[in-house]
C-alpha positions as a LaTeX table, in Angstrom:
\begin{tabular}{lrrr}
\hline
Residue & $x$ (\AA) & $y$ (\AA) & $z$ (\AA) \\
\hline
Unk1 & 0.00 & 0.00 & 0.00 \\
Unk2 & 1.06 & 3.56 & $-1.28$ \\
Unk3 & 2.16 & 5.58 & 2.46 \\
Unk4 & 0.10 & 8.68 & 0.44 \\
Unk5 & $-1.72$ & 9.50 & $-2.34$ \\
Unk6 & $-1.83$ & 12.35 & $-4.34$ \\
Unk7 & $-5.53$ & 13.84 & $-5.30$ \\
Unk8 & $-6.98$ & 16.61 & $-6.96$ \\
Unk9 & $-9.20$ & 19.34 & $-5.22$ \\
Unk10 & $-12.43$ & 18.14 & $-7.61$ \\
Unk11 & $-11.64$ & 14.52 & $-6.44$ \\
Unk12 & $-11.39$ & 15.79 & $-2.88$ \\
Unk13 & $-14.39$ & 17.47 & $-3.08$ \\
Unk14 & $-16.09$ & 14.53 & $-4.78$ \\
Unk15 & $-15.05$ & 12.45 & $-2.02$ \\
Unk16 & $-16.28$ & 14.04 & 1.03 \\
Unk17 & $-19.77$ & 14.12 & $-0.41$ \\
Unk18 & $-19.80$ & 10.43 & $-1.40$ \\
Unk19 & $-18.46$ & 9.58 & 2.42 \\
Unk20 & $-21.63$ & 12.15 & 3.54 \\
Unk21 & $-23.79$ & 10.69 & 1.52 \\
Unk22 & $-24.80$ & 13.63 & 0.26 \\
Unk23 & $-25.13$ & 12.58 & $-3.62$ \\
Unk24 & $-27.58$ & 9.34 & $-2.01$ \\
Unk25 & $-25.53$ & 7.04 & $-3.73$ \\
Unk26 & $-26.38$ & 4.52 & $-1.05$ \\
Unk27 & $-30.12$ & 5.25 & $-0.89$ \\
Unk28 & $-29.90$ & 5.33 & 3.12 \\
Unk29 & $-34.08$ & 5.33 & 4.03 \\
Unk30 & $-35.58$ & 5.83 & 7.40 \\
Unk31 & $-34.09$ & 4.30 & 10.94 \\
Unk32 & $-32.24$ & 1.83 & 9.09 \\
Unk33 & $-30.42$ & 4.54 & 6.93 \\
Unk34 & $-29.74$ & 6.70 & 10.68 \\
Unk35 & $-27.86$ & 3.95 & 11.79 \\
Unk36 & $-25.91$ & 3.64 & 9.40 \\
Unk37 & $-25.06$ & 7.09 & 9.34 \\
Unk38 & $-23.89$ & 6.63 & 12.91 \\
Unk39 & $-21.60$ & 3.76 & 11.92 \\
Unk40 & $-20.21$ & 5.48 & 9.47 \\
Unk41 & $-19.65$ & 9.45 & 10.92 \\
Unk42 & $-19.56$ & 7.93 & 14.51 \\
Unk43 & $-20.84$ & 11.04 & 16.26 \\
Unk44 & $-23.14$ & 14.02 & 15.67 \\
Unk45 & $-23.23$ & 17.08 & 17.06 \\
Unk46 & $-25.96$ & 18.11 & 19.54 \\
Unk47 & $-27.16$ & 21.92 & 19.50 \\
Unk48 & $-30.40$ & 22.65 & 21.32 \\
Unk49 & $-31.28$ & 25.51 & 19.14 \\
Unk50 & $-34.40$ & 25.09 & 17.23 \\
Unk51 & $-34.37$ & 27.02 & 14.01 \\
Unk52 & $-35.50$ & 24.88 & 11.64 \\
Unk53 & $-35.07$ & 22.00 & 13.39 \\
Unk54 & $-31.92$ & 20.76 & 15.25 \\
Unk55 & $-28.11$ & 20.36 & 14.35 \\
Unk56 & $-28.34$ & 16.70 & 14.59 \\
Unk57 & $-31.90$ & 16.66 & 12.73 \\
Unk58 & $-30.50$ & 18.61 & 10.14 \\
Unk59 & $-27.45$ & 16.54 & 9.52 \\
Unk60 & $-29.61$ & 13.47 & 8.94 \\
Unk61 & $-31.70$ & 15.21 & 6.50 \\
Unk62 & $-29.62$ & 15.96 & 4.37 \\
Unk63 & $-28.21$ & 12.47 & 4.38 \\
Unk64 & $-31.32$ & 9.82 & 4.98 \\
Unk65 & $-34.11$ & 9.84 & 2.66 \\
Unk66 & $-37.56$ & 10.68 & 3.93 \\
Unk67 & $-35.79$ & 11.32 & 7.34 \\
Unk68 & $-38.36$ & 12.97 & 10.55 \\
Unk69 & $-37.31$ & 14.06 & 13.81 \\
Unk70 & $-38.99$ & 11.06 & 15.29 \\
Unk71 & $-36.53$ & 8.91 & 13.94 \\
Unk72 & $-33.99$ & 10.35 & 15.51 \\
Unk73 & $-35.65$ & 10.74 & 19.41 \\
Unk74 & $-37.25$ & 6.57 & 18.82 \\
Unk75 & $-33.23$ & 5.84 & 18.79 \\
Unk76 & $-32.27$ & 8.12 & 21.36 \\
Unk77 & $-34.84$ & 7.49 & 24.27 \\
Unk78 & $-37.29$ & 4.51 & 23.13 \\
Unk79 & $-34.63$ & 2.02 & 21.98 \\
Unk80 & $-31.76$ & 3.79 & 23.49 \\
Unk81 & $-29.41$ & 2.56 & 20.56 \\
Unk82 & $-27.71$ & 5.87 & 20.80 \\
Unk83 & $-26.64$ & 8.33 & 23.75 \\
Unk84 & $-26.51$ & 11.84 & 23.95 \\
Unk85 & $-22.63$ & 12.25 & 25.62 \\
Unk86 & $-19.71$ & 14.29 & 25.22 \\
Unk87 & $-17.14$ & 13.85 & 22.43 \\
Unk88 & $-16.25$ & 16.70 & 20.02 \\
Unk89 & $-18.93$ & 18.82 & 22.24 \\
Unk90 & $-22.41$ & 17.50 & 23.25 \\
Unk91 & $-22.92$ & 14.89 & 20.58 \\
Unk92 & $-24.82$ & 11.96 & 19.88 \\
Unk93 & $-23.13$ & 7.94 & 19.36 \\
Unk94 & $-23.88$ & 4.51 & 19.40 \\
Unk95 & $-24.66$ & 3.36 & 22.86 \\
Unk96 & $-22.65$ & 0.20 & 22.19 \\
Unk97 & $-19.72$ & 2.44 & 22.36 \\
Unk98 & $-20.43$ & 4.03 & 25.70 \\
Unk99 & $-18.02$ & 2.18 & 27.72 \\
Unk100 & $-14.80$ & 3.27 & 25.23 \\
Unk101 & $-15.80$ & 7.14 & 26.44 \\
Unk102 & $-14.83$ & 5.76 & 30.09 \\
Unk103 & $-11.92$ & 8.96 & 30.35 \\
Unk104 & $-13.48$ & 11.37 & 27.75 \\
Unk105 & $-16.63$ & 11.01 & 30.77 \\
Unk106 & $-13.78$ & 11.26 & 33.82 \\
Unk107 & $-12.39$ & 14.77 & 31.92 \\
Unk108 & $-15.68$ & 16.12 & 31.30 \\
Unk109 & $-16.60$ & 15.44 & 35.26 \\
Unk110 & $-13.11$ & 17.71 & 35.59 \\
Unk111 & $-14.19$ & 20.16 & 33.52 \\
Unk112 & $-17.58$ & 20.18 & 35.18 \\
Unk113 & $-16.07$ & 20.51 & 38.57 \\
Unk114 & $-13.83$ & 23.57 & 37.33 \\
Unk115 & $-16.56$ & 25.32 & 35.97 \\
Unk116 & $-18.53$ & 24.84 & 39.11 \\
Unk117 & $-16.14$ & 26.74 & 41.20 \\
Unk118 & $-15.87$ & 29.45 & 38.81 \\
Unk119 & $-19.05$ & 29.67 & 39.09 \\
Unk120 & $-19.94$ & 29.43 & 43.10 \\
Unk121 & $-21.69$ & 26.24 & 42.65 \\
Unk122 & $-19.37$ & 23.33 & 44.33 \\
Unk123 & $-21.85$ & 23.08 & 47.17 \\
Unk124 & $-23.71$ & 21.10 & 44.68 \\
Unk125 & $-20.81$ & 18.08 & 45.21 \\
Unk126 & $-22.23$ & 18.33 & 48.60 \\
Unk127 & $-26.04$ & 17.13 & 47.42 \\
Unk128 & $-24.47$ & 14.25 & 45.29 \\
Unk129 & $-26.07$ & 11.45 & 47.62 \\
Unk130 & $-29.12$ & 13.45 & 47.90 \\
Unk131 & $-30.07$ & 13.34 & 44.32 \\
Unk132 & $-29.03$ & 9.91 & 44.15 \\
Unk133 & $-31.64$ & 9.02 & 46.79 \\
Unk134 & $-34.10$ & 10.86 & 44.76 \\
Unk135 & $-33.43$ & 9.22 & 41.34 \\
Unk136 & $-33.46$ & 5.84 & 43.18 \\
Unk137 & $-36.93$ & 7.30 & 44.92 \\
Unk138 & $-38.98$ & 8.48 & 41.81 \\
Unk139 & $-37.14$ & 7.52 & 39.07 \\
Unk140 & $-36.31$ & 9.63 & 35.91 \\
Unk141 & $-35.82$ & 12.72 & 37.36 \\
Unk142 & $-35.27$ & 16.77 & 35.35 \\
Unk143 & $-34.26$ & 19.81 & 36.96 \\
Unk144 & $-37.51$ & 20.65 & 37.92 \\
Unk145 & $-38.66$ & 17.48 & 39.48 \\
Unk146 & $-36.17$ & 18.41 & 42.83 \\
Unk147 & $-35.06$ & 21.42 & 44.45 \\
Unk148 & $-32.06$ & 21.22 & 46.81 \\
Unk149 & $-29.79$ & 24.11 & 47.47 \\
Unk150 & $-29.58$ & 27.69 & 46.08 \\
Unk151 & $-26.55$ & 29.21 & 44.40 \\
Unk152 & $-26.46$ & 33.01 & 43.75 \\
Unk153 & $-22.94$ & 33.10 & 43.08 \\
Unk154 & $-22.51$ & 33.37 & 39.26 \\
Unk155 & $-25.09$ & 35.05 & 37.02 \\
Unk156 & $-24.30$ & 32.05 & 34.62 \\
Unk157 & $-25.43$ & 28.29 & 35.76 \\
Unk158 & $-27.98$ & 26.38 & 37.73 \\
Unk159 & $-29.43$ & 28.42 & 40.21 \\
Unk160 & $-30.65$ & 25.02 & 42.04 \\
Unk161 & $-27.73$ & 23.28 & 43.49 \\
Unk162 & $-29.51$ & 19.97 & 42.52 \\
Unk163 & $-29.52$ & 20.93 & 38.54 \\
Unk164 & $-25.80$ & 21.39 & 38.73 \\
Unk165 & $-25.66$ & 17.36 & 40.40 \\
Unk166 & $-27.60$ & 16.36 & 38.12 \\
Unk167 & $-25.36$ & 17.60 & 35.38 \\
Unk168 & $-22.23$ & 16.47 & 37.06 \\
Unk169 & $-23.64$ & 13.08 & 37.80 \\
Unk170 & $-24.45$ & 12.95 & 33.94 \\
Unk171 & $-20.86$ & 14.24 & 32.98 \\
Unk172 & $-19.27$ & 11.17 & 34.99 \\
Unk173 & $-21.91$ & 8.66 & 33.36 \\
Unk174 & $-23.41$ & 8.04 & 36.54 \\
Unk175 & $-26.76$ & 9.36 & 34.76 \\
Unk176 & $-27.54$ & 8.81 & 31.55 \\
Unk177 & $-30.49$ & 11.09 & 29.82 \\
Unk178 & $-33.70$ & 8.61 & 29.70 \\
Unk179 & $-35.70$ & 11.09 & 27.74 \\
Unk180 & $-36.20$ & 14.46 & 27.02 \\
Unk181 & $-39.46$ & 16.66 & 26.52 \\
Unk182 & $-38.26$ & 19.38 & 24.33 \\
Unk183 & $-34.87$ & 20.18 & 25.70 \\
Unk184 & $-35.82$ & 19.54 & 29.19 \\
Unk185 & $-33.45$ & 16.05 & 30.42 \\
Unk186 & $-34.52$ & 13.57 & 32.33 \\
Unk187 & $-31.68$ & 11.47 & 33.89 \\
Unk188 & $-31.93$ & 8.06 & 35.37 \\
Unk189 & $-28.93$ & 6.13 & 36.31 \\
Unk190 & $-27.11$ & 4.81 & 33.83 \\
Unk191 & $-27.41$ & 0.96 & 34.54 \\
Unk192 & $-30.87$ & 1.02 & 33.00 \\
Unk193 & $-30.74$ & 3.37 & 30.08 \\
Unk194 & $-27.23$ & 1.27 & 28.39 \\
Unk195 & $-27.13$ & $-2.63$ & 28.43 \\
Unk196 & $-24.67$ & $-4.00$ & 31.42 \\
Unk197 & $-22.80$ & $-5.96$ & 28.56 \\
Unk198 & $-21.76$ & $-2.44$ & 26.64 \\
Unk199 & $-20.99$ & $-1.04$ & 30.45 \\
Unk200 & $-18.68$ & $-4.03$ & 31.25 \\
Unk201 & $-16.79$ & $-3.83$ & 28.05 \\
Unk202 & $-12.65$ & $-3.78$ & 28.79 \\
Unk203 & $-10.88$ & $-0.64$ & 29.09 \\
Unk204 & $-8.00$ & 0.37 & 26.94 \\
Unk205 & $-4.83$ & $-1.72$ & 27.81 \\
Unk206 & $-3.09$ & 1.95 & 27.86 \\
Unk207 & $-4.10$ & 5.15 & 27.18 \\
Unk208 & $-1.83$ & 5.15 & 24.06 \\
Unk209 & $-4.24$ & 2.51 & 22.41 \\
Unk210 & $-7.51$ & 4.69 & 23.72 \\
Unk211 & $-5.79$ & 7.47 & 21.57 \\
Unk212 & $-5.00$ & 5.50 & 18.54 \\
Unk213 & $-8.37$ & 4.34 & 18.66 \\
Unk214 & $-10.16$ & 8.15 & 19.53 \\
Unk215 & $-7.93$ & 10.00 & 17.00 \\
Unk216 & $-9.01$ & 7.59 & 13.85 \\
Unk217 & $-12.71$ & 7.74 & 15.14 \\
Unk218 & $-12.11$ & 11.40 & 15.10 \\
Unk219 & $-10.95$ & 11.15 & 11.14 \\
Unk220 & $-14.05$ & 8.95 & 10.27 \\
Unk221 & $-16.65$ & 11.70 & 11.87 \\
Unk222 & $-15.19$ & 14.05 & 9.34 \\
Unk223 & $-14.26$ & 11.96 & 6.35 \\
Unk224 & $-11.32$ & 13.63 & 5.34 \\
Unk225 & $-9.44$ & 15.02 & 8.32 \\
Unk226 & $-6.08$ & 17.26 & 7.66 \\
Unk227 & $-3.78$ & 17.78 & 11.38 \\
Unk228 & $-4.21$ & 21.76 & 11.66 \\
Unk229 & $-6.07$ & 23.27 & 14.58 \\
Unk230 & $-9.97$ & 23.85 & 14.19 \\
Unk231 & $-12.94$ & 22.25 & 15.35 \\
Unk232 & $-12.58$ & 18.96 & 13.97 \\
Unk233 & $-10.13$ & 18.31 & 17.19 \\
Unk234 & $-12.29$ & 19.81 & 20.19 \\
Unk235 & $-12.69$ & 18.05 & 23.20 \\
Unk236 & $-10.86$ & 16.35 & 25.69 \\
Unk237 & $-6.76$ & 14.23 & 24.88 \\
Unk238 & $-6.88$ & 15.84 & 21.43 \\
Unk239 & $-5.57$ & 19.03 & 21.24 \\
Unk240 & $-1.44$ & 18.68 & 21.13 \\
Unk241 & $-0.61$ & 18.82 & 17.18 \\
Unk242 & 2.64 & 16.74 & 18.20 \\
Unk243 & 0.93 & 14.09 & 19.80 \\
Unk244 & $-2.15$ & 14.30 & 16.59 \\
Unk245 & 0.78 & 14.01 & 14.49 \\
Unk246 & 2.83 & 10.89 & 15.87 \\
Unk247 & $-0.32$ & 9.24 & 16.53 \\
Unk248 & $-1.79$ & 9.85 & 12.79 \\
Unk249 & 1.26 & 8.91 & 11.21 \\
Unk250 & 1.74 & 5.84 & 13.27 \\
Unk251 & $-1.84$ & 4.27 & 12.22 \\
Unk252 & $-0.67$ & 5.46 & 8.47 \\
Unk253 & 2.25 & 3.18 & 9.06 \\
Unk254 & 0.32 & 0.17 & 10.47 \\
Unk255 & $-2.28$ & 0.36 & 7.66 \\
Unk256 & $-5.54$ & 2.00 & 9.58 \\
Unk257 & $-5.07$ & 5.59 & 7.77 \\
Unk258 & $-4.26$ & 6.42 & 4.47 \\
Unk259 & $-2.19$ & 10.08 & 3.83 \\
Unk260 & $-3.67$ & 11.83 & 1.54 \\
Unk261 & $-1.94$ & 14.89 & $-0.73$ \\
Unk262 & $-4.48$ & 17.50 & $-2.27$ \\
Unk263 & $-3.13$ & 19.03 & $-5.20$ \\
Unk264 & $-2.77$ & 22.85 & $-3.81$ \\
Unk265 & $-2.81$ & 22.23 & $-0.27$ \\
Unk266 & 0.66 & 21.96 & 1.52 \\
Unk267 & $-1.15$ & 19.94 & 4.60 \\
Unk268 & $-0.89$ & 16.28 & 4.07 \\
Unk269 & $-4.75$ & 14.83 & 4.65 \\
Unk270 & $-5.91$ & 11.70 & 6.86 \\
Unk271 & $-8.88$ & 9.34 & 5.77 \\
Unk272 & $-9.44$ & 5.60 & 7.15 \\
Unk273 & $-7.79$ & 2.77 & 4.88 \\
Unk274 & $-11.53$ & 1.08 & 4.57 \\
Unk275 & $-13.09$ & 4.01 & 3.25 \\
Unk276 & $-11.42$ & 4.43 & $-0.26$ \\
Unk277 & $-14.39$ & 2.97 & $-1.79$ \\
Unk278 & $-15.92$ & 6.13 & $-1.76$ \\
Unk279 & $-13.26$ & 7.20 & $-4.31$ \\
Unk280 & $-14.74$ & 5.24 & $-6.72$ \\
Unk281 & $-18.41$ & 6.69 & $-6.67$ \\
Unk282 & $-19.78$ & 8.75 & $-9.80$ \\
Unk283 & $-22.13$ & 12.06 & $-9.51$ \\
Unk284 & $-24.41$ & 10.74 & $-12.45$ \\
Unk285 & $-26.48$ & 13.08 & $-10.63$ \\
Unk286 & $-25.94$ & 16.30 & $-8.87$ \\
Unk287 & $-28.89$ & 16.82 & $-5.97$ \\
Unk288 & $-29.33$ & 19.88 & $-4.06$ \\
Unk289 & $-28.57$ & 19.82 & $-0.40$ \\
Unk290 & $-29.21$ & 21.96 & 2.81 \\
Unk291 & $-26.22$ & 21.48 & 5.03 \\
Unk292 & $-26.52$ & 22.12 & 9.28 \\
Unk293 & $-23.96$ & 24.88 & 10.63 \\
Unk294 & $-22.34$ & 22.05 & 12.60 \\
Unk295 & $-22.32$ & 19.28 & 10.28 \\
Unk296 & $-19.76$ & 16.76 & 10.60 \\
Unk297 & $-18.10$ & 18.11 & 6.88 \\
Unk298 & $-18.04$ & 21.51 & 7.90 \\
Unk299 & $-16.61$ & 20.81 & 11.57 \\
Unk300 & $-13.34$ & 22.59 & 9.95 \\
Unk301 & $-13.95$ & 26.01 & 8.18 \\
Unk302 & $-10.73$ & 26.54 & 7.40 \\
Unk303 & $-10.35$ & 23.58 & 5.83 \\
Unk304 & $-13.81$ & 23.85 & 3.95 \\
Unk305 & $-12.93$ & 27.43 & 2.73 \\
Unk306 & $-9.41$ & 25.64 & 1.00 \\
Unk307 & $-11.70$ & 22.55 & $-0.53$ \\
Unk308 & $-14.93$ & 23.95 & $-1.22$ \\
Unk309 & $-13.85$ & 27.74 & $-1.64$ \\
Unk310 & $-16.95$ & 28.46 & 0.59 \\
Unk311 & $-15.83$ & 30.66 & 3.80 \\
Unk312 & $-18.42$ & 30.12 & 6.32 \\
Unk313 & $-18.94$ & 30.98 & 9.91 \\
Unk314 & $-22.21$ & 30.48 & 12.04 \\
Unk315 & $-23.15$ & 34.26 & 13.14 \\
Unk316 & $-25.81$ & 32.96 & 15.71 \\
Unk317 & $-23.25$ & 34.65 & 18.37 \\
Unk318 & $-22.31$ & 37.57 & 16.48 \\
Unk319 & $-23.86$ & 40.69 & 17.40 \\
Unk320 & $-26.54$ & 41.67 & 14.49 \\
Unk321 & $-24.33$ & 44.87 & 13.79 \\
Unk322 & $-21.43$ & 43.14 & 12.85 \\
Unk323 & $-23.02$ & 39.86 & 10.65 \\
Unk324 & $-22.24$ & 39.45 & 6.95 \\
Unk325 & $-25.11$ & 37.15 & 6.71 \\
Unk326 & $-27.96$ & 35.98 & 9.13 \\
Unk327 & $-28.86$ & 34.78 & 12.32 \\
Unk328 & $-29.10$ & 31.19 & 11.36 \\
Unk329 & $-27.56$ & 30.66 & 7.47 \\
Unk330 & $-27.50$ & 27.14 & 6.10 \\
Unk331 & $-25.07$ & 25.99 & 3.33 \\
Unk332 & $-26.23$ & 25.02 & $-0.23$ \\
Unk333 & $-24.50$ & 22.10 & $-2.46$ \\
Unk334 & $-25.30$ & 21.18 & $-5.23$ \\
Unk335 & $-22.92$ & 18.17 & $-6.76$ \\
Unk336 & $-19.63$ & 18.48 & $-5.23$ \\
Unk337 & $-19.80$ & 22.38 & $-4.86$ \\
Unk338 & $-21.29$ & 24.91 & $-2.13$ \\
Unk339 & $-22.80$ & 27.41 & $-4.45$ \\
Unk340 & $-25.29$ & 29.56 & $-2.08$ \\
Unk341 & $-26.51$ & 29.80 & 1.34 \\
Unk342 & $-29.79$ & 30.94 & 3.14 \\
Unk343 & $-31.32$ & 32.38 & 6.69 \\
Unk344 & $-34.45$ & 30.28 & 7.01 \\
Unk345 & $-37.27$ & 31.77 & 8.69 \\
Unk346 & $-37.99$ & 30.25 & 12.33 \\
Unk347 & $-40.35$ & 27.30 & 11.59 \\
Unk348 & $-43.65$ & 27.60 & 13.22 \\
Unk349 & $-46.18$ & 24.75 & 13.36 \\
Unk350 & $-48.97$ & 24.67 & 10.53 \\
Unk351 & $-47.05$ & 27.92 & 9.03 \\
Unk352 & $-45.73$ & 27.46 & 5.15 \\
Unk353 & $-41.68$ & 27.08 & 5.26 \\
Unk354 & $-40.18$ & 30.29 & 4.27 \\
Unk355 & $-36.77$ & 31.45 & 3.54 \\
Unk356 & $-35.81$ & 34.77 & 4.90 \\
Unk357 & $-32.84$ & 35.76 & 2.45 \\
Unk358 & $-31.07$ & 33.79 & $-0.16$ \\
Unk359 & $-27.18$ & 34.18 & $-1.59$ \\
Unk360 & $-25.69$ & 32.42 & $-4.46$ \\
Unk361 & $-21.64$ & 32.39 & $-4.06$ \\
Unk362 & $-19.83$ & 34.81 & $-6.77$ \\
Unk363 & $-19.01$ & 33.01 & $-10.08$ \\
Unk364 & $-22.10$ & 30.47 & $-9.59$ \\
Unk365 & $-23.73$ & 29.56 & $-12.92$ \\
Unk366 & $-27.45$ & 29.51 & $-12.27$ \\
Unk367 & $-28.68$ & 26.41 & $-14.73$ \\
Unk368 & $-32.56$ & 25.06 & $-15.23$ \\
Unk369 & $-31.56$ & 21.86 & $-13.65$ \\
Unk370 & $-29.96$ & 23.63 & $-10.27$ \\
Unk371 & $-32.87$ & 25.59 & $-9.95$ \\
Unk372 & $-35.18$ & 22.38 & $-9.95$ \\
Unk373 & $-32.86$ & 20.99 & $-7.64$ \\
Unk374 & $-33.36$ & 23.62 & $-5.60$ \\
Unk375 & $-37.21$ & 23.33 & $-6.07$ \\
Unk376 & $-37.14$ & 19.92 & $-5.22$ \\
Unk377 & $-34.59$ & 20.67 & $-2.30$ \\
Unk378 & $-37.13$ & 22.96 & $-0.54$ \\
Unk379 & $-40.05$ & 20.81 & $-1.40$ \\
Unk380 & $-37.87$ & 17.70 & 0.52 \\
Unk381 & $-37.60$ & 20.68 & 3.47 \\
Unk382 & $-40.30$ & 21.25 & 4.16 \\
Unk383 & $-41.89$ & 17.86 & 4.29 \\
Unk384 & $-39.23$ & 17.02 & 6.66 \\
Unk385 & $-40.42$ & 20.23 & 8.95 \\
Unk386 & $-44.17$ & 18.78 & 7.85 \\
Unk387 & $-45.70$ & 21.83 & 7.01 \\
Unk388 & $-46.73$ & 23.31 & 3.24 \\
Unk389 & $-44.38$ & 24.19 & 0.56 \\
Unk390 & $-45.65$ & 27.55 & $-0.91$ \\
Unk391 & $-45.93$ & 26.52 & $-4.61$ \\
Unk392 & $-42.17$ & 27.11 & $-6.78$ \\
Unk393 & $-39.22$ & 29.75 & $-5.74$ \\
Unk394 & $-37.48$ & 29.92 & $-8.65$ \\
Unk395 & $-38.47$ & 33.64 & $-9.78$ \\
Unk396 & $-37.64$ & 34.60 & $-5.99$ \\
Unk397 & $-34.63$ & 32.73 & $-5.93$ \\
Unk398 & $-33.13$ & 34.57 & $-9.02$ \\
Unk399 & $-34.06$ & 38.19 & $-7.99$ \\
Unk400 & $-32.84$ & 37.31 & $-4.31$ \\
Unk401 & $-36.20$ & 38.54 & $-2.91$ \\
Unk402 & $-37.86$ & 37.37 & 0.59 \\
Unk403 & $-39.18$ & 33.67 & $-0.34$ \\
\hline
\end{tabular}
């Protein structure tokens, strides 16, 4: 096996949406077809933030045909094949993997205790058995279900000493969320949201072969992972380029990753050996797709901007004075190319989807067959929101009016 190959940017390009499954060259349909976007991209990113739906809701519409919300919670808190925990950020996995997140759970329960004294709220490691007692009482238990403690400390946080438990008992993997009701968690201890056979699994034999193992999982979430810093390496053990680097060319040498080279790029690439088969898909088709600010492809801008030529940033936390864009603005490919993005108007139940403003990128050649991609794109949208399409957008589209 070649150490590295040596790719164009179109083939690059090409690639990424093959691995995404964003050209549905493997027709992936329904719960099946979420699964197997979790075995292949390993985690997605959780965002409460309701725009149009959330980050993680987004992601798999773009990628599972005929995908609804409902899918996604069935998984998460009726079968419990996947956990909401902490990887990149808050994300979503395969519960069979819980027990391999053993330290990422031990240096978020860190983190949570750091955060906790910046914030005046340690007392709440002093309620620990209490809240235990409570979840053992009355089972699944939220924030509002018990009250124990004030802290007035911080401006920022859990005002209820029991809320911050609860989230450090969660952060440890003590709790596990059993359900939610909109956004509001409701914990129970772990032993009976994830089989005892997934929590009994071995431990690492070091924490060298927990890293070997974490860094190429980290590759396969994105696809096609370069070693520069950006938020494809967030979280917890990954954020020393040295150690990225040893560790990345080390599973190149034993045959797990495969170097790439993209033709204009100095940065030597990373991509899992078993997943050049996605070299060898065609785009007899190019279909139009609405991408989620965090989605696993877009994890690095930086690295986007050099591919794709697209520079995007998510201005949800820029003040409205200073955004180039929108509040919440949602990348459009069609093919193997980002040519536009919109701000969606909020969704509202039994309202018409609408799109608030509409940019195609500079040097984008607007064709018959991308607008009816984009026709059928929205049309796809909005049945995935279920609520009414309002009839074609093409004239709209083309004079950039409100849609």
């Amino acid at each position: 096996m070649n150490r590295e190959v040596i790719i164009s940017m179109e083939e690059a390009r090409s690639f990424l949406v093959n691995y995404h499954n964003l050209n549905q060259a493997r027709n992936l349909k329904g719960i099946e077809g979420v699964k197997q976007c979790f075995r292949q991209m390993k985690s997605i990113q959780y965002d409460p933030l309701d725009v149009v739906g959330r980050n993680a809701d987004l992601v798999l519409q773009a990628r599972v045909s005929g995908y609804e919300p409902g899918m996604l919670y069935e998984l998460l808190y009726q079968r419990h094949e996947l956990i909401d925990g902490f990887d990149k950020e808050m994300c979503i996995y395969a519960t069979n993997e819980f027990g391999k997140f053993k330290k990422i759970r031990a240096a978020s329960g860190e983190s949570a205790k750091r955060t906790m004294a910046y914030r005046g709220q340690l007392d709440a490691l002093n309620v620990l058995d209490d809240v235990r007692e409570h979840v053992k009482t009355y089972g699944p238990t939220g924030s509002k279900d018990i009250s124990i403690g004030e802290s007035r400390a911080c401006r920022w946080g859990h005002k209820k000493l029991s809320s911050a438990a609860l989230d450090y008992l969660y952060c440890i993997g003590e709790l596990s969320v059993r359900e939610k009701r909109g956004v509001q968690k409701y914990y129970d201890f772990t032993e009976n949201v994830v089989p005892k056979v997934i929590l009994g699994q071995e431990e690492f034999e070091s924490d060298r072969k927990f890293l070997e193992w974490y860094i190429k999982r980290r590759v396969q979430s994105v696809g096609l992972l370069w070693n520069k810093r950006g938020g494809a390496w967030q979280g917890h053990f990954l954020s020393d380029m040295k150690m990225r680097e040893e560790v990345l060319n080390y599973l190149v040498d034993i045959g797990e990753l495969q170097m790439v080279l993209i033709e204009g790029i100095a940065s030597p690439f990373y991509m899992a050996c078993e997943d050049k088969k996605f070299f060898d898909v065609s785009l007899d088709k190019k279909y139009v797709k609405f991408l989620a600010p965090l989605d696993n492809m877009l994890w690095d801008r930086e690295m986007i901007k050099k591919i794709f030529d697209f520079d995007y940033r998510w201005e949800v936390y820029t003040p409205v004075d200073k955004r180039k864009y929108g509040y919440y603005v949602l990348p459009v490919l069609y093919g193997n190319q980002l040519v536009a993005r919109f701000e969606p108007e909020k969704h509202k139940k039994d309202e018409p989807f609408s799109i608030k403003n509409w940019w195609w990128e500079n040097g984008v050649t607007i064709t018959d067959e991308l607008l009816e991609q984009t026709q059928h794109a929205i049309e796809d949208f909005a049945r995935y929101l279920s609520v009414q399409c309002l009839g074609t957008y093409e004239n709209a589209i083309l004079k950039k009016e409100k849609l």
